[in-house]
N, C-alpha and C positions, 0 to 999 in steps of 0.2 A: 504494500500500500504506500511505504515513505517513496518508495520509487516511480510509483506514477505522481505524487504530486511533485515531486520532484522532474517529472518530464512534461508536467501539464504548466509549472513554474518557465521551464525554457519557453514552453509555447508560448506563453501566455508573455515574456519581453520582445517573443518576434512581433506577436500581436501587435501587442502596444507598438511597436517600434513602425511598423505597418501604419498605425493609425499617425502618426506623430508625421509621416510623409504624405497622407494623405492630406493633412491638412496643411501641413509646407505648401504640397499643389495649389490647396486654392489658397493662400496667400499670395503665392506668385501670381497666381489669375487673376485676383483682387489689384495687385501691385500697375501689375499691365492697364488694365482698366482705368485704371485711378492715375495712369501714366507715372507712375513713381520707377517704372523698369521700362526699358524699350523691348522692343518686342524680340532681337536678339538674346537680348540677357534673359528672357523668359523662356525661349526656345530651347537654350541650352543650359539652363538650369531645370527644365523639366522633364530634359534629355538625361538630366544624371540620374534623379529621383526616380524616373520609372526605370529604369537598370536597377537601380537598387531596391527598387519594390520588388520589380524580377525576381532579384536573387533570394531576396526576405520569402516571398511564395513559393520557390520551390524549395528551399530547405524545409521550409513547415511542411511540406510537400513529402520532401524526405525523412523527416522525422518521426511523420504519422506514418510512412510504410513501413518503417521501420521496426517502429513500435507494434503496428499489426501484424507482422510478419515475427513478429518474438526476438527482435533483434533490440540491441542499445542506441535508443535516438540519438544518445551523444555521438554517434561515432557519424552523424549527417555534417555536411560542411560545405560550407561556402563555394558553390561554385563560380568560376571566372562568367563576364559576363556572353564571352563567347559561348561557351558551353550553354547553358542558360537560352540565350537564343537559337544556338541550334535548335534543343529542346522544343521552343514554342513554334516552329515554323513547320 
């Protein structure tokens, strides 16, 4: 039991950490809007954020098969982001 909340704990900072970019995004969106960012600096600042959302969703990705497969979610890890998009394509 200490070992699932212990793996529902990892998920549970990807989570959060998912949410905390998600609202980066529409900050930047806002930012744009409100003209306080040009629309460059918006482009490629929410070119980094969804790579990195990427990579947050498929570790959690990994971790839960992991976990249902009877294996140790710790052992899921960060893929680069080329990897990552080959994946989704």
């Amino acid at each position: 039991m200490t070992e699932r909340r212990a793996e529902g704990g990892a998920d549970r900072r990807i989570l959060d950490r998912i949410s905390e970019m998600v609202a980066a995004e529409r900050d930047l969106r806002a930012a744009l809007a409100e003209g306080r960012i040009d629309p460059l600096t918006e482009h490629r600042e929410l070119n980094d954020l969804e790579e990195q959302l990427d990579q947050c969703w498929d570790l959690l990705r990994q971790r839960r098969a992991r976990a249902d497969a009877g294996e140790d979610p710790d052992m899921a890890g960060v893929r680069s982001i080329e990897e990552v998009e080959r994946y989704e394509s």
